[in-house]
Backbone as CSV, one residue per row, in Angstrom:
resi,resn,N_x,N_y,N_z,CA_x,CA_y,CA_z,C_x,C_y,C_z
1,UNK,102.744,110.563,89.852,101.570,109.754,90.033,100.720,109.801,88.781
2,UNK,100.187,108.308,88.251,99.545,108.594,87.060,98.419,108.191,87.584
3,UNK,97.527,108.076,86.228,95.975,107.655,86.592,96.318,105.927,86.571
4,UNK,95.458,105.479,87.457,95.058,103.794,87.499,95.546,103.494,89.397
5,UNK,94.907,101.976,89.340,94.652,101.677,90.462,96.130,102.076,91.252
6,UNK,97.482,101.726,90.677,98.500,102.202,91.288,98.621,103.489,91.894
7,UNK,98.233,104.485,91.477,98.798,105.743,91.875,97.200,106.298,93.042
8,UNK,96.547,105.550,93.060,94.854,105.950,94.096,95.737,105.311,95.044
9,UNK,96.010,103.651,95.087,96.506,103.179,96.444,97.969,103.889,96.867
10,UNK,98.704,104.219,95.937,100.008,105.065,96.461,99.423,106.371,96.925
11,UNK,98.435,106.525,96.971,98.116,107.862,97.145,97.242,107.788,98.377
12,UNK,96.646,107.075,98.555,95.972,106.621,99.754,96.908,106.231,100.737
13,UNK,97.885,105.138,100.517,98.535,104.897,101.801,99.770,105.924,101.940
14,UNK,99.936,106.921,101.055,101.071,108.255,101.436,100.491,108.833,102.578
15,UNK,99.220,109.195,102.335,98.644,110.078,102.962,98.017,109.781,104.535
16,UNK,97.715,108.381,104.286,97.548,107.429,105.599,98.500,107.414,106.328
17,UNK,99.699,107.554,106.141,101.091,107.297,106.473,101.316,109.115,107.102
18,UNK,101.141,110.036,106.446,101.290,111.530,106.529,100.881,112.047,107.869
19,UNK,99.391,111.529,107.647,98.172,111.740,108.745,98.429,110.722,110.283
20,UNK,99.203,110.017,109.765,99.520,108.749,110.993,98.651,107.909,111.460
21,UNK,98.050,107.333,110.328,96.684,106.931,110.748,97.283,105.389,110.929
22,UNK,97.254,104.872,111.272,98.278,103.497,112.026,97.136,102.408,111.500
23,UNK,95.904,102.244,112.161,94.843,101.313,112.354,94.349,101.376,110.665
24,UNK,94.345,102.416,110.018,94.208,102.159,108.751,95.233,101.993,108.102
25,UNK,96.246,102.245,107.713,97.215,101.229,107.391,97.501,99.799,107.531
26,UNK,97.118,99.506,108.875,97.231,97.757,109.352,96.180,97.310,108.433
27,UNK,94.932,97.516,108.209,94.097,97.107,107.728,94.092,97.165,106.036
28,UNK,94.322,98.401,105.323,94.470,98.541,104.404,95.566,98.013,103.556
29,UNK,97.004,97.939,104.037,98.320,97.359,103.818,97.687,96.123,102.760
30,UNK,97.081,94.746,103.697,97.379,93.016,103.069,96.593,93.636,101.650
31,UNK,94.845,94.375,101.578,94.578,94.586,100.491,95.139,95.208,99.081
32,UNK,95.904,96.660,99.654,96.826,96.843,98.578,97.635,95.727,98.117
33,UNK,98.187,94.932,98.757,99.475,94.631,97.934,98.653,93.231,97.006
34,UNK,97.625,92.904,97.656,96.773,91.688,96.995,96.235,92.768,95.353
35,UNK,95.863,93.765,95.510,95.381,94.669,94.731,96.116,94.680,93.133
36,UNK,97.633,95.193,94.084,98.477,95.309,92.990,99.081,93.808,92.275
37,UNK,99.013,92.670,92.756,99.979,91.859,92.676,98.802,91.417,91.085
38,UNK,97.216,91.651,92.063,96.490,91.181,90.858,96.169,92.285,89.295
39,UNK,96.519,93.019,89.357,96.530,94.473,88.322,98.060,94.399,87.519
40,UNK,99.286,93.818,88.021,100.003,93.373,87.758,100.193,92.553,86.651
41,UNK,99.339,91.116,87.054,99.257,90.094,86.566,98.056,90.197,85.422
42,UNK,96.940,90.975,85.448,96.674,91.924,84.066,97.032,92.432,83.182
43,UNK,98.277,93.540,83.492,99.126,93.826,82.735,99.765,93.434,81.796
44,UNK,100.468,91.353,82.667,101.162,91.124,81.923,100.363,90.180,80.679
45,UNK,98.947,89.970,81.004,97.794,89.253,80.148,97.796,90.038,78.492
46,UNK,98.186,91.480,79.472,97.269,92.983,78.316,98.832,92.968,77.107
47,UNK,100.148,92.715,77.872,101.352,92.496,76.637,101.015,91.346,75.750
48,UNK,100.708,90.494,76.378,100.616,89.275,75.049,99.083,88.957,74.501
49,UNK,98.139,89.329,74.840,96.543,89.733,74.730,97.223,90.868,72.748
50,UNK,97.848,91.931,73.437,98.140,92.808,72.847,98.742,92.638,71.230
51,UNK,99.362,91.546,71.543,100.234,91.348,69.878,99.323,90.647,68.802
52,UNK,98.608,89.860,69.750,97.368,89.581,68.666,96.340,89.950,68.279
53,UNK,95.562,91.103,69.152,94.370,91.684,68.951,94.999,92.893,68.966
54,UNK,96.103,93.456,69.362,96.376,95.417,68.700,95.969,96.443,69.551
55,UNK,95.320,95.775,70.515,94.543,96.352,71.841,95.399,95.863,72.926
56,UNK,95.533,96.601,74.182,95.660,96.284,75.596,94.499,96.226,76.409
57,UNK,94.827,95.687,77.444,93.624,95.021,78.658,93.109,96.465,79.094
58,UNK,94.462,97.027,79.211,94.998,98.490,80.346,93.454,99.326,79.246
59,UNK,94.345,99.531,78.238,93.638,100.390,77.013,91.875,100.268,76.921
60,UNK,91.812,98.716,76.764,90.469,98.367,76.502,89.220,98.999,77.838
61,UNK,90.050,98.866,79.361,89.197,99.239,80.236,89.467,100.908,80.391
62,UNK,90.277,101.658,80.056,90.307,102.998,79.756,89.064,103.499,78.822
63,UNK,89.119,102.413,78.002,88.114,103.780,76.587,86.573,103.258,76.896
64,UNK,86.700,101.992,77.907,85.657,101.826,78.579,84.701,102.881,79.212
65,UNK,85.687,103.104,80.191,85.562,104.171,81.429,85.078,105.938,80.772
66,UNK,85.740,105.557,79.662,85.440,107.025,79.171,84.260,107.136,77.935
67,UNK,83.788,106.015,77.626,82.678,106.199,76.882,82.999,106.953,75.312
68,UNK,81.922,107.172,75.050,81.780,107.830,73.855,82.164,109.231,73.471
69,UNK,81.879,110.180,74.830,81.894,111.383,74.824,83.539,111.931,74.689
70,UNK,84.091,112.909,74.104,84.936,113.253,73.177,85.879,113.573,74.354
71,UNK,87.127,113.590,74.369,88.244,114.602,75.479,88.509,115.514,75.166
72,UNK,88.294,116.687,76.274,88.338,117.970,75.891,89.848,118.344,75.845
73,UNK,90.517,118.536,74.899,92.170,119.506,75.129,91.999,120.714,75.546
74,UNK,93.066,121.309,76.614,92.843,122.349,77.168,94.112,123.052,76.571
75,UNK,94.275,124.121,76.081,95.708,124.791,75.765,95.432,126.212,76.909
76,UNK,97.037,125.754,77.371,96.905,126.547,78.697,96.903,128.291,78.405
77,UNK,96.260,129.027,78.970,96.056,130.197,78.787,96.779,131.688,79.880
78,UNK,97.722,132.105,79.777,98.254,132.684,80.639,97.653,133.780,80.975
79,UNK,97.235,134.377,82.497,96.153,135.320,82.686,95.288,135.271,83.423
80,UNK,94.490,134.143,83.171,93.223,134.142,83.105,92.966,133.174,85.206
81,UNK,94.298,132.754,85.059,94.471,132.219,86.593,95.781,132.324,87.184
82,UNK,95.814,133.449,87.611,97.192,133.524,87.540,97.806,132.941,88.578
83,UNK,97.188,131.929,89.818,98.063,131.484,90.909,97.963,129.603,90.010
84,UNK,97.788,129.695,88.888,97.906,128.552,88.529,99.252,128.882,87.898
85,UNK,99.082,129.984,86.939,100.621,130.443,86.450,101.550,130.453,87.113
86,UNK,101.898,130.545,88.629,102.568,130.545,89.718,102.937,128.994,90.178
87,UNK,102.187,128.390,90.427,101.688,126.765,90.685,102.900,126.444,89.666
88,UNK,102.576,126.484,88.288,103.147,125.465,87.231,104.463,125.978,87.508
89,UNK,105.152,127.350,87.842,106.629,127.366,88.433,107.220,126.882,89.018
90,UNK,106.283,126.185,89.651,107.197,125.406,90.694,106.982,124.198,90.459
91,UNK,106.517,123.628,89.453,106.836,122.419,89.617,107.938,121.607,89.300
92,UNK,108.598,120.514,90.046,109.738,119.844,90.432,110.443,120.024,91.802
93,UNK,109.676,121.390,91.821,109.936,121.337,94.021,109.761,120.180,94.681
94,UNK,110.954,119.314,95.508,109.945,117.819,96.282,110.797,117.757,97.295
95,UNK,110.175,116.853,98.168,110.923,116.503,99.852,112.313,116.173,99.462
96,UNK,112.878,117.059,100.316,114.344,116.034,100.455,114.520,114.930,101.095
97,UNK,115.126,113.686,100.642,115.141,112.555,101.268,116.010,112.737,102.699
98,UNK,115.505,112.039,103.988,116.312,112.065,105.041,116.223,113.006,106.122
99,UNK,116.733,113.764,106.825,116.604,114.338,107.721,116.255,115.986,107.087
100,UNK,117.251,116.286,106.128,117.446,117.772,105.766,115.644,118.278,105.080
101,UNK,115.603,118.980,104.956,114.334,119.839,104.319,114.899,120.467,103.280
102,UNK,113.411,120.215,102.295,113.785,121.376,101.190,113.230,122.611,101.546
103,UNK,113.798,123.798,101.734,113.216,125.054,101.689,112.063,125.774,101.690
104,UNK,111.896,125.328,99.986,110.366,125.871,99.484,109.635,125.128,99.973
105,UNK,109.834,124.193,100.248,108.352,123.046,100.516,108.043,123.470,102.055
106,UNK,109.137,124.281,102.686,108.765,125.016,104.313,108.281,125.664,103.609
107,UNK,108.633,126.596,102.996,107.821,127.859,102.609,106.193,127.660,102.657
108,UNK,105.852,126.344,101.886,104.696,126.168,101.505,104.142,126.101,102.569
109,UNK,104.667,125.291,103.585,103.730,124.602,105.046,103.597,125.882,105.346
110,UNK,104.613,127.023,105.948,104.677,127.950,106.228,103.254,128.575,106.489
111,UNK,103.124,128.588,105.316,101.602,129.547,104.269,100.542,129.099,105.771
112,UNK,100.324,128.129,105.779,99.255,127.500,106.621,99.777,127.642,108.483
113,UNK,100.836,127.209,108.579,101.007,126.709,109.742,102.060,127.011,110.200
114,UNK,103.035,127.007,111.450,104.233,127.264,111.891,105.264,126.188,111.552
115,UNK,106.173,126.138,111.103,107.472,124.535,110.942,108.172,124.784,111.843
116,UNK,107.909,125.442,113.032,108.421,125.003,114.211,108.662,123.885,115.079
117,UNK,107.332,123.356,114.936,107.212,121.328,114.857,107.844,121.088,113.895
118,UNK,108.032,121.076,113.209,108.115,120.392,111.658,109.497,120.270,111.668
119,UNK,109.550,119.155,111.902,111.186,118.150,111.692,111.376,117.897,110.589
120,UNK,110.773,117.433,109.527,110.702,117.616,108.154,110.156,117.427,107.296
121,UNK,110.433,117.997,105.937,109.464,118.005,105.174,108.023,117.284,104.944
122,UNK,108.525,115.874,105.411,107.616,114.790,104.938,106.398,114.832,105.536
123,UNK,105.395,115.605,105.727,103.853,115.720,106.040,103.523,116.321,104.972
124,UNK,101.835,115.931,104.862,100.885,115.897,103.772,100.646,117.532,103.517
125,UNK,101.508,118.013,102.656,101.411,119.652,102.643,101.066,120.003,100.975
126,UNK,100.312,119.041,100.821,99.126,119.268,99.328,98.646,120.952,99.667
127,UNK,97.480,120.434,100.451,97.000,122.132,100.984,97.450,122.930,100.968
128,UNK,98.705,122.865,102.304,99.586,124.134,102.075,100.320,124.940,100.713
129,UNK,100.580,123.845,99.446,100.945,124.426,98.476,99.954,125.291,97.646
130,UNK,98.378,124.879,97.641,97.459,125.202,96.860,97.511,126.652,97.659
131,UNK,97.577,127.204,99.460,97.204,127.764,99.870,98.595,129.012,99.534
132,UNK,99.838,128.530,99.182,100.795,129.105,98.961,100.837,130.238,97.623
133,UNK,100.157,129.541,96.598,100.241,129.439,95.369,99.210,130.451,95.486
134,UNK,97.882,130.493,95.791,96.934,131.418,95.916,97.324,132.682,96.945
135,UNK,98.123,132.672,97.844,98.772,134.060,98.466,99.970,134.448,97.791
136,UNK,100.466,133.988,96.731,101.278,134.711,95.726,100.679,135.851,95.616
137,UNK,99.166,135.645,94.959,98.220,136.514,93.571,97.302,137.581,94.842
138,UNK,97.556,137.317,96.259,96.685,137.996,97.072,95.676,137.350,97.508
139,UNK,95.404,136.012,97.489,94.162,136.068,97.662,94.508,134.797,98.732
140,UNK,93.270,134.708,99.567,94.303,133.865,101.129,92.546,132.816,101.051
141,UNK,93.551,131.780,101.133,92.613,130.454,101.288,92.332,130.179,102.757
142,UNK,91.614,128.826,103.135,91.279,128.412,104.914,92.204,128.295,105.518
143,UNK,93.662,128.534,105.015,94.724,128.381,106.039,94.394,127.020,106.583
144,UNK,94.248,125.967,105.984,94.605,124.473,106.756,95.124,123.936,106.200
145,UNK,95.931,122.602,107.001,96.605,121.446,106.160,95.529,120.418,105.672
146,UNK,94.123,120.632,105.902,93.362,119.477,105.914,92.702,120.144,104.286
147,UNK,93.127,119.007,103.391,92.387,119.380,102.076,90.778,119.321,101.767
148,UNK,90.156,118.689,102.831,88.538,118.918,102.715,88.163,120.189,103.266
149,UNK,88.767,120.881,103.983,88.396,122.462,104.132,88.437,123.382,103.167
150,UNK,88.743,123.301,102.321,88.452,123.808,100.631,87.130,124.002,100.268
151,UNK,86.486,122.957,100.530,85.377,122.778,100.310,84.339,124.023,100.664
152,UNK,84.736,124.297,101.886,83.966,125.285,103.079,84.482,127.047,102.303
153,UNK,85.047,127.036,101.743,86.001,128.287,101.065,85.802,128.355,99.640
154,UNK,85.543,129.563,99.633,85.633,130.543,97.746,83.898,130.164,97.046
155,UNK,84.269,130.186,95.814,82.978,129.849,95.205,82.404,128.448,94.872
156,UNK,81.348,128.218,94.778,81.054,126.843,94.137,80.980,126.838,93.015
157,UNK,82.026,126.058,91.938,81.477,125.922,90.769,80.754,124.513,90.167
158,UNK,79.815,124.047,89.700,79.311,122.448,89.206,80.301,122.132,88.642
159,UNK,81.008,122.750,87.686,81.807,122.497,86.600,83.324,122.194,86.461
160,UNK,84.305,121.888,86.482,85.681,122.224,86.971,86.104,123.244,85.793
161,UNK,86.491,124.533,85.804,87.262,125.431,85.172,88.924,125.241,85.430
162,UNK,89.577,125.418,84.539,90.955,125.402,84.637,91.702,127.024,85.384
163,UNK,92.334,126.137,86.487,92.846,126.793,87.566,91.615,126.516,89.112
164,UNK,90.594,126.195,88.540,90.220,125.944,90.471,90.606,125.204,90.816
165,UNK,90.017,124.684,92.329,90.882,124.184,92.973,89.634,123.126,93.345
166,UNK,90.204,121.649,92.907,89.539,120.082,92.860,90.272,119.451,94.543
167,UNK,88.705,119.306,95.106,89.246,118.386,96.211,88.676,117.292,96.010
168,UNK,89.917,116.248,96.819,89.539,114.175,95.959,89.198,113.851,97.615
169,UNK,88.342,112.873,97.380,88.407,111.582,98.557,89.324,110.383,97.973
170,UNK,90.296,109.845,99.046,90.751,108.683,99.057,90.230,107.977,100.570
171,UNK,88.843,107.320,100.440,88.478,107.188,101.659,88.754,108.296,103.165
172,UNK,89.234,107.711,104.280,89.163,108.991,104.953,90.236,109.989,104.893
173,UNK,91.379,110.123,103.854,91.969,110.770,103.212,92.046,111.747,102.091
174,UNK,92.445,112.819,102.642,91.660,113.786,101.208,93.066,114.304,100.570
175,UNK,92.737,114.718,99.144,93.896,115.782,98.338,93.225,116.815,97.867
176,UNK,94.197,117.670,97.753,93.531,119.137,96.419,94.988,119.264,96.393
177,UNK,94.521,119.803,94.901,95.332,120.754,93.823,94.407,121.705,92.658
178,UNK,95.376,121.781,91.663,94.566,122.800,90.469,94.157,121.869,89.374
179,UNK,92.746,122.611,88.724,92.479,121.724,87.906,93.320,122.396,86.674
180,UNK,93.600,121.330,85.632,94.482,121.707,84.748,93.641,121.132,83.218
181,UNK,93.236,119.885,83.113,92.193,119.745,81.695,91.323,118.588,82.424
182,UNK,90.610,118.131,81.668,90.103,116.794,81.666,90.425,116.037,80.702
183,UNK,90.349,114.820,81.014,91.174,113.495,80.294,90.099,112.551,80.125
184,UNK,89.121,112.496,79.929,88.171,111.325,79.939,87.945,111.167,80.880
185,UNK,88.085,110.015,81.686,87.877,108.997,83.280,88.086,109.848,84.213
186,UNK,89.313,110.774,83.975,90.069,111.548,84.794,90.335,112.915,84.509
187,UNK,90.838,113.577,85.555,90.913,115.227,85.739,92.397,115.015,85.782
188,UNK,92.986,115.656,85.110,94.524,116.287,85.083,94.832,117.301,86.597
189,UNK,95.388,117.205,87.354,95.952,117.937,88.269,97.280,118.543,88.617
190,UNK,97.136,119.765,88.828,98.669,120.349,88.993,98.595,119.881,91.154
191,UNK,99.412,119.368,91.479,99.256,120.030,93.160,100.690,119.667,93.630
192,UNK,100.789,119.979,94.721,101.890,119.447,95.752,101.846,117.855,96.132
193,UNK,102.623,117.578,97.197,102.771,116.003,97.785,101.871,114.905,96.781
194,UNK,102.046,115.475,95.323,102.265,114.250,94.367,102.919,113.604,94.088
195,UNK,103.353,112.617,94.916,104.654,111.587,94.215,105.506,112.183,95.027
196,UNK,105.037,112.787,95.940,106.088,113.986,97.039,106.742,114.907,96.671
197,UNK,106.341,115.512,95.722,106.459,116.920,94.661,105.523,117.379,94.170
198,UNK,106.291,118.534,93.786,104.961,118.970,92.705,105.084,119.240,91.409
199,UNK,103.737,118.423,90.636,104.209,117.768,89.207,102.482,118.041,88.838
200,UNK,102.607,117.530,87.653,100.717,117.283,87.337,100.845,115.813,87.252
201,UNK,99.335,115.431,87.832,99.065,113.853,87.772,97.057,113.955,87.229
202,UNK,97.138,112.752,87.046,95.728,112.254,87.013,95.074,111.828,88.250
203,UNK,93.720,111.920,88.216,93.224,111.717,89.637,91.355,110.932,88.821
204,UNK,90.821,110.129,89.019,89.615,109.505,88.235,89.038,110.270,88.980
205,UNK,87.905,110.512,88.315,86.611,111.700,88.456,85.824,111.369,89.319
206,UNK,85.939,109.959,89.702,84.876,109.485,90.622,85.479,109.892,92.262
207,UNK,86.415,110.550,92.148,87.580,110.293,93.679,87.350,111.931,93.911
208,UNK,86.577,112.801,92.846,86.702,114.389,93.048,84.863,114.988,94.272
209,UNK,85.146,115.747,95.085,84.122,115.957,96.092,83.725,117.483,95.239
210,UNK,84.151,117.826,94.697,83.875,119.738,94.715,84.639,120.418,94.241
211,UNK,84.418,121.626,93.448,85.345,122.449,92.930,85.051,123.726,93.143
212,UNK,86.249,124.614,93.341,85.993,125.746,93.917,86.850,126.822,93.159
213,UNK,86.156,127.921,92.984,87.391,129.128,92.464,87.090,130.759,93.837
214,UNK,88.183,131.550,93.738,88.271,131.948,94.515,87.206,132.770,94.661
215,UNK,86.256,133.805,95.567,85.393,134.253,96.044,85.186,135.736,95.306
């Protein structure tokens, strides 16, 4: 999942879909695809826009969004968080397609909840990985699948530090993972059920509720 309108609405209706939220899906569905068809057709403005002015559409509303103020590079520091050091191990863990389960990704639900229900992999187990990843190092999160309960848990920081833990609104859909740098517009994220793995993605700053490090 990258940053831009594609990967908010893939990310919104995953999770709509996860949660089983039916009535928002019906409703939300005709707008996405009107969404994308028109962001699309931008795109293809921003290739030939592009050969004559040296700029993209995409580009031009990026350095928009991010203003003047400089992007911070983060060079990752081993130590200093260590269930993030744990986190980045695993990434490329993802659902198995079809009936079978992948393993670790029980493991993860595990952390939180029983997979005794759990026919398979495919529920929204963002949480459960963040909550996995942090009982590596000892230290035990709200035990829920619901990623706005984060919120209620550990410390408050104003600031995002690399390795807490960033919870997003996608309307009545939430995510968390780890924060990993900032990117301008957007926060870099390590988490789970990204793209239905776990990978780092972008997430826009305006979609983040709170950041938290452990207590």
């Amino acid at each position: 999942m990258s940053d831009g309108p594609q990967s908010d609405l893939y990310a919104f209706l995953r999770r709509a879909w996860a949660q089983k939220r039916w009535l928002t899906l019906a409703l939300f569905v005709p707008f996405a695809i009107f969404a994308l068809i028109v962001w699309n057709a931008v795109e293809k403005l921003s290739d030939s826009a592009g050969r004559s002015l040296g700029v993209t559409v995409e580009a031009f509303i990026a350095s928009a969004f991010r203003g003047s103020a400089p992007t911070t590079a983060y060079v990752p520091r081993s130590g200093d968080s260590p269930w993030l050091d744990v986190a980045m191990k695993e990434i490329g863990q993802k659902e198995t397609p079809g009936p079978d389960n992948n393993a670790r990704v029980m493991e993860y639900i595990r952390a939180v909840r029983s997979t005794d229900g759990v026919q398979d992999d495919d529920v929204d187990w963002a949480s459960a990985f963040v909550e996995w990843s942090l009982n590596q190092t000892g230290i035990n999160g709200p035990k829920s699948m619901e990623p706005r309960n984060w919120l209620n848990w550990g410390r408050i920081i104003e600031m995002p530090e690399r390795g807490c833990i960033v919870v997003f609104s996608f309307g009545d859909i939430g995510h968390v993972g780890f924060f990993v740098s900032d990117d301008g517009a957007s926060y870099v994220v390590l988490g789970g059920n990204q793209s239905d793995q776990v990978q780092i993605s972008r997430f826009h700053k305006a979609r983040a509720l709170g950041f938290r490090m452990p207590p």
